[in-house]
C-alpha positions in Angstrom: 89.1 -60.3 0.4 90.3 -62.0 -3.1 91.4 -60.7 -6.3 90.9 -61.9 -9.2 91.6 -61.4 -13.0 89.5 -62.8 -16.3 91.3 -62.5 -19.8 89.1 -62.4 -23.3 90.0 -62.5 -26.5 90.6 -59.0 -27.1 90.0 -55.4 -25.8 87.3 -54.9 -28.4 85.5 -58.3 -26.9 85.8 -57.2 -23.7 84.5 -53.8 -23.9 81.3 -55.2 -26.0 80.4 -57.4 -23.2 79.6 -54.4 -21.3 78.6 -52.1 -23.7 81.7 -49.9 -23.6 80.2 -48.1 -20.4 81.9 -47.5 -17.1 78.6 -47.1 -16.0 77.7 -51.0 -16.4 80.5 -52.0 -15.1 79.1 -49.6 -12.1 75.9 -51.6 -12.1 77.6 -54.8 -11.3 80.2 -53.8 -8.6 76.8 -52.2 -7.2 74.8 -55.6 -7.4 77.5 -58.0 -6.6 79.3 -55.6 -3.7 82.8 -56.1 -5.6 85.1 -53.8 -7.2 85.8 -53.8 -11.0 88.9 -52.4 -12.9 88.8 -53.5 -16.7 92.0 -52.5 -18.9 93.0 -53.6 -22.7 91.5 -57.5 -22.8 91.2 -58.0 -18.9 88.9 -57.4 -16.2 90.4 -57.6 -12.3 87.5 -58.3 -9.7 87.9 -57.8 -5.9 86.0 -58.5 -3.1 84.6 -61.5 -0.5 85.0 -64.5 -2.0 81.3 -65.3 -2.9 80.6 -61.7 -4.6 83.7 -62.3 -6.9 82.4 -65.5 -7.7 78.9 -63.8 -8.9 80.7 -61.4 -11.0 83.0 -63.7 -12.7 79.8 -65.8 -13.7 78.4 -62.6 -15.2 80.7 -62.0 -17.5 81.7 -65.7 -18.2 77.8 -65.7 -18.9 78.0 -62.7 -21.1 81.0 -64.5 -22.9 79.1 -67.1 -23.7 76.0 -65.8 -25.1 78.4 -63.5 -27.8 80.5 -66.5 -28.6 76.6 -67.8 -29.9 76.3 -64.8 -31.6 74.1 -62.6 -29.5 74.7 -58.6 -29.7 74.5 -57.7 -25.8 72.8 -54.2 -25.8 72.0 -51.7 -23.0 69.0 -52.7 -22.4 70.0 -56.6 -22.6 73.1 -56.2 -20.0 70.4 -54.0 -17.4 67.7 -57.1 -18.2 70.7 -59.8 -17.6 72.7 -57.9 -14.4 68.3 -57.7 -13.5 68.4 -61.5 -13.4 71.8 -61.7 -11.3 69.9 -59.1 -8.6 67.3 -61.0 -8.0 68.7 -63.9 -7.7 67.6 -65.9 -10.9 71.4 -66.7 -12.0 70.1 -70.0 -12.3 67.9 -68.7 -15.4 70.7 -67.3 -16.7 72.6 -70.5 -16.9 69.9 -72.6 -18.0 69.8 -70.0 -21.2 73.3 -69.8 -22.3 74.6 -73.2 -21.4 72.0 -74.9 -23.1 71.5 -72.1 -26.1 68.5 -72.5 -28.9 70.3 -70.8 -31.9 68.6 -69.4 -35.0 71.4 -68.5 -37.6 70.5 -66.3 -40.7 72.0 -64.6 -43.4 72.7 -61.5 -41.8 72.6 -62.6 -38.1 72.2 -65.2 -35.7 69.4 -65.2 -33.4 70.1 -65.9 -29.5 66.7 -65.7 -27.3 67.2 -63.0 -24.7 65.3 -64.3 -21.8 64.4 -68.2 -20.7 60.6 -67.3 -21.7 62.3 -66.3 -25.3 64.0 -70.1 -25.3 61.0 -71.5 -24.1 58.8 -70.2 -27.0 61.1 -71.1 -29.8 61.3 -74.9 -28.1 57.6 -74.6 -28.5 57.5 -73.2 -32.0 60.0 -76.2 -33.4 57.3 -78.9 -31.7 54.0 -77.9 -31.8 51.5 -77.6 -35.0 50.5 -74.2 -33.6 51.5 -71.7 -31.0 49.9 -68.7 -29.5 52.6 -65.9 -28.1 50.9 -63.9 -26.0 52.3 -60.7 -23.8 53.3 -57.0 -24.1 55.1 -55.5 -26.3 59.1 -55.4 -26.9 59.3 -59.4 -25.8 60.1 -60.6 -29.2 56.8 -62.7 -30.5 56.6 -61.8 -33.9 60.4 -61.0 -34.3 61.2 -64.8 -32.8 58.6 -66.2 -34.9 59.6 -64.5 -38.0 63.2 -66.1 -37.4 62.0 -69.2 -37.1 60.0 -69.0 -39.9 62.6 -68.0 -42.2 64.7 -70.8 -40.7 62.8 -73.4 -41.5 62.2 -71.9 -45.1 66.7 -72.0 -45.2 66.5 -75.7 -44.3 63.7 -76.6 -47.2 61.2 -77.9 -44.2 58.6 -75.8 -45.2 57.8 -74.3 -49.1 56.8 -70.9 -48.3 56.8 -68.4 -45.6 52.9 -66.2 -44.9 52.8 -63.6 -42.7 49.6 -61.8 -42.3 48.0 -59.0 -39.8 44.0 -58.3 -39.6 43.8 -54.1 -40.9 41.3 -53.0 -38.3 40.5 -49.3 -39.9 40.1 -50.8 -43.1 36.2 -49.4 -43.3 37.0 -46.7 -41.7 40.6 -44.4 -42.7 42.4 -46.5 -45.4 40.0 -45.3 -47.5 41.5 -41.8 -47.5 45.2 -43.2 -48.4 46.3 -42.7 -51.6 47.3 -46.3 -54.0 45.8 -49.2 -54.7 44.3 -51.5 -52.0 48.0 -53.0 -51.3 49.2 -49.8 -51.3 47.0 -48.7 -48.4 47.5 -51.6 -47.0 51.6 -51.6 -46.4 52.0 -49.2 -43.6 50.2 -52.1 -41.3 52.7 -54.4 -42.7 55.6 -52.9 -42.0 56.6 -54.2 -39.1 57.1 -57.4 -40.6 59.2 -56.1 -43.9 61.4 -54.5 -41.0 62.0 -57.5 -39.5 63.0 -59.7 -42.4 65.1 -57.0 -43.9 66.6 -57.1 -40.3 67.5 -60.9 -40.4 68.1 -61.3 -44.2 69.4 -57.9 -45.5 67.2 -55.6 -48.1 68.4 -57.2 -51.4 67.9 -61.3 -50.2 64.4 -59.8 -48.2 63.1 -58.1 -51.2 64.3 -61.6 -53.1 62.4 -63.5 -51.4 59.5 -61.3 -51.1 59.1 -61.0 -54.7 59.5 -57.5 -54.8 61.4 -56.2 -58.3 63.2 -52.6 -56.9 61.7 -50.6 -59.9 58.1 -51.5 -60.3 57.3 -53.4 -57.4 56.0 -56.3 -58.6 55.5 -59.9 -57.1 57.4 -63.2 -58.3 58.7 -66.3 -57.7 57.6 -65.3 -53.9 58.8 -67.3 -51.1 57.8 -65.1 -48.6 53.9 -63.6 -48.7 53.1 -60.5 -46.4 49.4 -59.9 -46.8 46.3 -58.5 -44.9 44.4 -61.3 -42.6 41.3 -60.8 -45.8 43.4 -62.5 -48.0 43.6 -65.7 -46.3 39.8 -66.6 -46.4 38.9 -69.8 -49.1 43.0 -71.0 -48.8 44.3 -74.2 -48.0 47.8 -73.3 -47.0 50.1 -76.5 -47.0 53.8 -76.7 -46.6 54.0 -73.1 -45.3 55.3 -71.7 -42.3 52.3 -68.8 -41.3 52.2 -66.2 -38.8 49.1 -63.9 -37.7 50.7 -60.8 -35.7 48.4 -58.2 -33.6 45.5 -61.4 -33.5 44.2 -59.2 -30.7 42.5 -57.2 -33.0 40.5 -60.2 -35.0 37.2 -61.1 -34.5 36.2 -64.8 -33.6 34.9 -65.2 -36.8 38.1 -64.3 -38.5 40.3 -66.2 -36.3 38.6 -69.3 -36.6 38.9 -68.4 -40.6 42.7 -68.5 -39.9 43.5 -71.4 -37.8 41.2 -73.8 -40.3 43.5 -72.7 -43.2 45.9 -74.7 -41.8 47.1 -77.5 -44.5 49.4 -80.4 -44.7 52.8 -79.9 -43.8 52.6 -76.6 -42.1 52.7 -74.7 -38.7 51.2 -71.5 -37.4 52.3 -69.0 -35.0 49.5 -66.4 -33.6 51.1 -63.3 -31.8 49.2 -60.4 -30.1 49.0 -58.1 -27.1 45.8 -58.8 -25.1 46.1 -55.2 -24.0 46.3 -53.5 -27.3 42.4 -54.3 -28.5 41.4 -51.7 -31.7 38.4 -53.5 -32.4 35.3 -52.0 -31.7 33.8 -51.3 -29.1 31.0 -54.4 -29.9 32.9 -56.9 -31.2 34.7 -59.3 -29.3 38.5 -60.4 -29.9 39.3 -63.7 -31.7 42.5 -64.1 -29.3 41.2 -64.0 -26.2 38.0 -66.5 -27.3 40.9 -69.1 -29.0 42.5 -69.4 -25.5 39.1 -70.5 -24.1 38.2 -72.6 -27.3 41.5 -74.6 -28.3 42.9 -74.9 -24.2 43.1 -78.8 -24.4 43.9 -79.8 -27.9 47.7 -81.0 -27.2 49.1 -79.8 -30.7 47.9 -76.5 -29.6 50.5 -74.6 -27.5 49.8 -70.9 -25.5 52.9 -69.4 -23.9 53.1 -66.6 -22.5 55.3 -63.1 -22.0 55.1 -61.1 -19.0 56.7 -57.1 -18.5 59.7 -58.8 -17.2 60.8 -60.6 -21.2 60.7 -57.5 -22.6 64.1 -57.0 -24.4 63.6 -53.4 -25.4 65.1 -50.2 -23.5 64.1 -51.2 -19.6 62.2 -48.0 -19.8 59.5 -49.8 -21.8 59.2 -52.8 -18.7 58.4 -49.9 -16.3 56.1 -49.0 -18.8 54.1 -51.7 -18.9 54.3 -52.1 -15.2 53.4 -48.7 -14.1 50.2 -49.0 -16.8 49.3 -52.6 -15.4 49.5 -51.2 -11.8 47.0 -48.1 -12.9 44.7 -50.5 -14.5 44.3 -52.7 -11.4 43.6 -49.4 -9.0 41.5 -47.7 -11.3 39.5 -50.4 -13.6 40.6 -48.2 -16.6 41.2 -50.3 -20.8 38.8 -53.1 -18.8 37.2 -55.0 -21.8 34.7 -53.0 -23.6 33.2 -56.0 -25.7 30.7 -58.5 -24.0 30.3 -62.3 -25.8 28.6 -65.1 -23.9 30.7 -67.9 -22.9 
């Protein structure tokens, strides 16, 4: 048996490592088989020699990743301590000793999982990239980032984000406003997410959006419905199509031949999460059999396992994926010959 003791930089550091909870701290006495005492800016570990040295790479790990800026949450200290149970501490290392870094205005963004680092180094090389995989992984909200990252650094002009508005003919019709009116709730998500990464007042800036009558100007950043984009040539832009599950084949190819000079794309969507109807076929899951071997063309892919929400929402996901293989249930509906 060996004791040990790590210092940090102050009590307040410390405690944010682990979320403040006694019951992490729990969690990784549990999984590493040592015992943990923390007090003011230290943390005393005991136990054999090779579970002490687990633990102190934990948190040395954990130390890192906030020195680059990341905000350890619950659910990202159960998804990290998840890694260290399983063995993977090698993935762990591989992401914070060699960190990909997105700094904003109002925060900087540090992926979460090696899948999340993986897809941002495929986003800064490749013309266009398809993220692919369950909800709560971060593929719109890592795209976004590095969309508004390259729009910081002048590398691209503009920033378009668009989403296809399935019930359009169906109950938009009912909403009361203007077409973009009816149109917002669907967009919302991605308002969320700049606001998140900018603030309100530089978001709305760069939206174009005046706070009184809502108008558009000077925009650097265009949220619009997937409609909008057909008959464009979009050059020196950085674009992004979220929930592409739920275009057609004809609308996707629309999209991906918009592409001009001097830009990228970034298609996100949930292969599980189809609204279309019941007779059309999705656009997504027909690009991945179309576009598989041009090289600029990139598909990578999340799994239950990068989600970075509560670790509820991975259970989830599993328990769903689990039902669907016993009892065929959410098999495609749409048929489209190869």
């Amino acid at each position: 048996m060996i004791e040990e003791t790590l210092f940090f930089q102050s009590p307040r550091f410390l405690s944010e490592l682990y979320c403040g909870l006694e019951e992490n701290l729990a969690g990784v006495e549990s999984v590493t088989g040592t015992r943990i005492v923390s007090r003011d800016d230290w943390l005393k570990i005991s136990g054999e020699e090779d579970q002490v040295a687990r633990a102190r790479e934990f948190f040395q790990l954990l130390e890192q990743a906030k020195r680059q800026g990341m905000r350890i949450a619950r659910s990202d200290f159960r998804n990290m301590l998840g890694l260290v149970e399983s063995g993977a501490m090698e993935e762990m290392r591989d992401l914070f000793q060699n960190p990909v870094q997105i700094e904003l205005r109002s925060k900087s963004i540090v992926p979460k999982s090696l899948n999340q680092k993986r897809y941002l180094q495929s986003i800064a090389k490749r013309d266009i990239v398809f993220g692919i995989g369950p909800a709560g992984t971060g593929k719109t909200y890592l795209a976004v980032a590095a969309a508004l990252k390259s729009l910081m650094d002048e590398q691209v002009e503009r920033v378009i984000l668009t989403r296809p508005a399935v019930e359009a003919g169906e109950a938009l019709g009912f909403l009361p406003g203007d077409l973009t009116e009816k149109i917002q709730p669907y967009l919302l998500p991605l308002y969320d997410a700049i606001y998140d990464m900018m603030g309100r007042v530089e978001g709305r800036r760069l939206i174009g959006l005046d706070a009184d009558r809502k108008e558009e100007r000077n925009t650097k950043i265009e949220i619009a419905p997937l409609a909008y984009m057909r008959g464009r040539t979009l050059s020196n832009a950085f674009v992004i199509l979220d929930e592409a599950q739920n275009t057609t084949p004809e609308q996707m190819m629309m999209f991906l031949t918009r592409l001009g000079d001097g830009s990228r794309m970034v298609i996100t969507g949930d292969k599980t999460q189809i609204d279309l109807p019941r007779h059309k076929y999705s656009g997504l899951k027909e690009a991945e059999k179309v576009l598989v071997n041009i090289p600029d063309v990139a598909f990578h892919y999340f799994e239950g396992k990068d989600v970075v929400r509560n670790p509820i929402v991975q259970q989830i996901i599993d328990a769903y994926a689990r039902y669907e293989a016993r009892t065929g249930a959410h098999q495609p509906r749409e048929v489209r010959p190869d």
